[in-house]
C-alpha positions as CSV (number, residue, x, y, z in Angstrom):
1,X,92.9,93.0,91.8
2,X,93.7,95.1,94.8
3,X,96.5,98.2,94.2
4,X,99.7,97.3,95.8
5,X,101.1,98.1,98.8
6,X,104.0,100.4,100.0
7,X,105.7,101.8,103.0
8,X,105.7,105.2,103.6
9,X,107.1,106.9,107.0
10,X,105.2,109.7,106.8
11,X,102.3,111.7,104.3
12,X,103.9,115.0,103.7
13,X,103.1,115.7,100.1
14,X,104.3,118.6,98.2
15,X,102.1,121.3,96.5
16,X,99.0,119.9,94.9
17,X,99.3,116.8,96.8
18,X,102.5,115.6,94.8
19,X,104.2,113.0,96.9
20,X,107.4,111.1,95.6
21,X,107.7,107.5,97.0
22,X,111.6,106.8,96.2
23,X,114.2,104.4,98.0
24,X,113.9,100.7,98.3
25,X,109.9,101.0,98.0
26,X,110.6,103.0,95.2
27,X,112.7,100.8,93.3
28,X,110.4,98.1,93.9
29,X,107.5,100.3,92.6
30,X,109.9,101.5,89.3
31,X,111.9,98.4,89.2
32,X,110.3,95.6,90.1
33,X,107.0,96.0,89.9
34,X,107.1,98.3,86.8
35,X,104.3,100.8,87.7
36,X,103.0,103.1,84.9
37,X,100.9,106.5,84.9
38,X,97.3,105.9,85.8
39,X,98.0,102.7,88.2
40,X,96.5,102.9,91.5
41,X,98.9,102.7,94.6
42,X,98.5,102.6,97.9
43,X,100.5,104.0,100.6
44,X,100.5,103.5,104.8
45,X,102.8,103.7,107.2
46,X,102.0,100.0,108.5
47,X,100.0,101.7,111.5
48,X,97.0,101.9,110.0
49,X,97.1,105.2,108.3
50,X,96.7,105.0,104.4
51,X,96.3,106.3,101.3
52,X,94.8,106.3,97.7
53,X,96.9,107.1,95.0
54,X,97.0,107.3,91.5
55,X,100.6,106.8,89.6
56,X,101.4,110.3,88.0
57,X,105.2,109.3,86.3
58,X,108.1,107.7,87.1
59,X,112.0,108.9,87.8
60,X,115.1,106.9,87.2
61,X,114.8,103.9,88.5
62,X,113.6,104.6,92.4
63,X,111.2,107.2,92.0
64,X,107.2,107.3,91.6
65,X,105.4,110.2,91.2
66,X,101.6,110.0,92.9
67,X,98.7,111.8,93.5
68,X,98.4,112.2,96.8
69,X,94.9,114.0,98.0
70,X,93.9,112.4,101.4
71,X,94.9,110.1,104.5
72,X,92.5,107.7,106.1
73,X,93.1,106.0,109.2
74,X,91.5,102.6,109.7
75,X,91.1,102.0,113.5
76,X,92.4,98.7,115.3
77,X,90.2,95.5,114.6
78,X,88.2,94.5,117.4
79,X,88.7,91.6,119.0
80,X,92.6,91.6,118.8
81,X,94.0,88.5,118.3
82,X,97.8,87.8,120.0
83,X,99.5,84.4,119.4
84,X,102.3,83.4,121.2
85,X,104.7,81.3,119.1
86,X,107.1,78.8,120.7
87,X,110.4,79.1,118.7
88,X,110.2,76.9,115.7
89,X,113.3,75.3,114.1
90,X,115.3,77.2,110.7
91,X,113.0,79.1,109.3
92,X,109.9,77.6,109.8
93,X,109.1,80.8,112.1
94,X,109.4,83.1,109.4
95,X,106.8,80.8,107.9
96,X,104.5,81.4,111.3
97,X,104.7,85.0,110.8
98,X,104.1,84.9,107.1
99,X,101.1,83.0,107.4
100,X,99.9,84.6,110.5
101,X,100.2,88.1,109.0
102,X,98.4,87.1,106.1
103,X,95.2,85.7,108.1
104,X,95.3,88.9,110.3
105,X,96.9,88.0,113.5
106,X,97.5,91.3,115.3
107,X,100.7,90.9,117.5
108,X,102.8,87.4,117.3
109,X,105.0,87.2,120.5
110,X,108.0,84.9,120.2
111,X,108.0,82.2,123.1
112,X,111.4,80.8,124.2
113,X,109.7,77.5,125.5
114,X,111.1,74.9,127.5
115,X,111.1,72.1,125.1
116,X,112.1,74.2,121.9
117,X,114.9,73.2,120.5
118,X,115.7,76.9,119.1
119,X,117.4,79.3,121.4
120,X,117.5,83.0,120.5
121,X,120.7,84.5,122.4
122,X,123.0,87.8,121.7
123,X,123.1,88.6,118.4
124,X,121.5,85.4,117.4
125,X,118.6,86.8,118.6
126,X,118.7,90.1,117.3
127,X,119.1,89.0,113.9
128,X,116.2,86.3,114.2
129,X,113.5,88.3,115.8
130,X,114.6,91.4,113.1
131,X,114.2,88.7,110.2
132,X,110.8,88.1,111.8
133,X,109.5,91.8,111.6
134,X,111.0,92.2,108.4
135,X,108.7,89.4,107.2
136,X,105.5,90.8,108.8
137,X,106.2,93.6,106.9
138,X,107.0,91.9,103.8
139,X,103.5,90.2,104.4
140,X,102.0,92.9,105.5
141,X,102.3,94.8,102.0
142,X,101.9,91.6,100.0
143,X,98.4,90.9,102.0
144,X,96.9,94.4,101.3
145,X,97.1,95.3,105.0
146,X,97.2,98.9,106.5
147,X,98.0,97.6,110.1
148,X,101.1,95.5,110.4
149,X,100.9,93.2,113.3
150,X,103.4,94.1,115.8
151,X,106.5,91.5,116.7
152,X,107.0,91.8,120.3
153,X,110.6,90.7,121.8
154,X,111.0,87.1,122.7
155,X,109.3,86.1,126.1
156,X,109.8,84.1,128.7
157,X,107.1,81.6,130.4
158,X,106.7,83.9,133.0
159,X,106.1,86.4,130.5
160,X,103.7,84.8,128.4
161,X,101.7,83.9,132.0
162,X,101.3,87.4,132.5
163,X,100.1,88.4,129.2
164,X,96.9,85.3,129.5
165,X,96.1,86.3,132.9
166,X,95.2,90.1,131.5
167,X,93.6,88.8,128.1
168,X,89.8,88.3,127.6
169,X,90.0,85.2,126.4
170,X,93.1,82.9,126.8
171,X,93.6,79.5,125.4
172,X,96.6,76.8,124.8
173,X,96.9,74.8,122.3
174,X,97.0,71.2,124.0
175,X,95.8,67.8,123.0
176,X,94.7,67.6,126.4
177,X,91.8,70.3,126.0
178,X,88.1,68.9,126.0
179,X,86.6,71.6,124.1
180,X,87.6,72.3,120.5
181,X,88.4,76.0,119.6
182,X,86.0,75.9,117.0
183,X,83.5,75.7,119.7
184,X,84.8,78.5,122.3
185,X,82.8,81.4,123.6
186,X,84.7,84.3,122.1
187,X,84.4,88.0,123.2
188,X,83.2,90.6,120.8
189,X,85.8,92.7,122.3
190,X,89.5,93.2,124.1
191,X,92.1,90.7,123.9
192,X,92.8,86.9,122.6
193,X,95.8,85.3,123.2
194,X,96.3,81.9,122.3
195,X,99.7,80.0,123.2
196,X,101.1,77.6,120.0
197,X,103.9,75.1,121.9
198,X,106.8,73.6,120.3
199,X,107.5,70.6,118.6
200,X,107.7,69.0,121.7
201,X,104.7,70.5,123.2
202,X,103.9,72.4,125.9
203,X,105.9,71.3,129.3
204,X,103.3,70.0,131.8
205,X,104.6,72.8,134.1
206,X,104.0,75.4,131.7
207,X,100.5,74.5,131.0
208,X,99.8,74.6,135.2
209,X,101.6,77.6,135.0
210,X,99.1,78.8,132.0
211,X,96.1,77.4,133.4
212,X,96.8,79.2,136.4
213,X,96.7,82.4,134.7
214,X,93.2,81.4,133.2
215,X,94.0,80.4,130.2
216,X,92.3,76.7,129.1
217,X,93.8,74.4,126.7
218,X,91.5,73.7,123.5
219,X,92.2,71.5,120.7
220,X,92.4,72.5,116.9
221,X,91.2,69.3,115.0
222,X,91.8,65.5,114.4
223,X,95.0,66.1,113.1
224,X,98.3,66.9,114.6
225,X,99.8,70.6,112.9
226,X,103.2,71.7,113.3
227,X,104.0,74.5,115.1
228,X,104.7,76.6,112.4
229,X,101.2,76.1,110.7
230,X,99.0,75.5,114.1
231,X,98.9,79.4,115.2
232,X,97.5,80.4,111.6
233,X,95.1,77.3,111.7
234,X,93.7,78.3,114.8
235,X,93.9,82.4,114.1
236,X,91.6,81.6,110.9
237,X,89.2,79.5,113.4
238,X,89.3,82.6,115.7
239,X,89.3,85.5,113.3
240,X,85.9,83.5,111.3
241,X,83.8,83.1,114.5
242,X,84.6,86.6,115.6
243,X,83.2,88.0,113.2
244,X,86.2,89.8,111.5
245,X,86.2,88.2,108.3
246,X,82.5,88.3,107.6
């Protein structure tokens, strides 16, 4: 089994490489996860800078004491995969980014779509997209990963337009599509962004809007996903034929 992983904000360690990981992580570390003297650890900041560490002794309850000796910083996975994800109902989008995270998605971008029945307003919204980057996090560290995906703010149509007319490759997820995505031509390189609609799929006027801006509609599969499940479906499909999980 893989170490586990925790957040650091920075790797200043003290003489000797001596680094102390204390607050909530930790707790976790001490309290939780009961870490003992020899374990392996590692450390990263979330933005792909990381560490090796080996558990030296514990402090109280929220303080472990590792060896610290280097940093090593893995660079951004090419291609990058984006997914913009219409608003789902409760929490079903903390399950999107869960899942997403977990297959390797690299940014998720909330989508405010016309047809969802979800609205992210004032503080409502605040609150819902910070539970959202708080579960990538979580993910993040419970996946193994160095390199969080990045939670952009909530979008508009317009918006999400923009971002598929500068991608490499752009594609919506639409029963209309003729080609599966499983069969797509996929750069080696740059930018995918693929557009997951609501439970109510995509508005015919935001798919001319999207097609417009060059991105095609594809379909997953036989079966009908729900929102929540569709954009990690179809990230595994893209993340396989790219190449990143071989």
């Amino acid at each position: 089994m893989t170490a586990p992983v925790f957040v650091v904000e920075h790797f200043d360690a003290g003489g000797g490489g001596r680094y102390v990981l204390d607050g909530p992580e930790g707790r976790h570390a001490v309290s939780v996860k009961r870490l003992r003297p020899g374990e392996d650890v590692v450390l990263t900041d979330g933005a792909g800078r990381w560490a090796d560490c080996v558990v030296l002794d514990t402090e109280g309850k929220d303080r472990l004491i590792v060896q610290l000796d280097s940093v090593t910083e893995e660079p951004p996975e090419e291609p990058r995969v984006t997914v913009v994800q219409a608003l789902p109902k409760g929490d079903r989008g903390e399950l999107a980014v869960e899942t997403m995270t977990e297959v390797g998605v690299d940014t998720i971008v909330p989508w405010a779509a016309a047809r969802c029945i979800t609205q992210w307003k004032g503080d409502r919204g605040l609150k819902a997209l910070g539970k959202w980057r708080a579960t990538a996090r979580e993910a993040g560290k419970q996946s193994r990963r160095v390199r969080f995906p990045e939670v952009a703010e909530a979008a508009t149509t317009k918006q999400v337009a923009a971002l598929l007319a500068g991608a490499d490759f752009a594609a919506v997820l639409h029963e209309s599509g003729d080609e599966p995505l499983a069969t797509a031509e996929l750069p080696s390189s740059g930018e995918i962004v693929l557009v997951v609609g609501p439970e109510g799929g995509v508005a015919p006027e935001e798919l001319a809007l999207f097609e417009g801006a060059g991105a095609k509609p594809y379909r997953l599969g036989r079966s009908v996903l729900r929102t929540s499940t569709a954009g990690t479906a179809a990230a595994a499909v893209l993340l396989a034929r790219t190449g990143r999980w071989s």
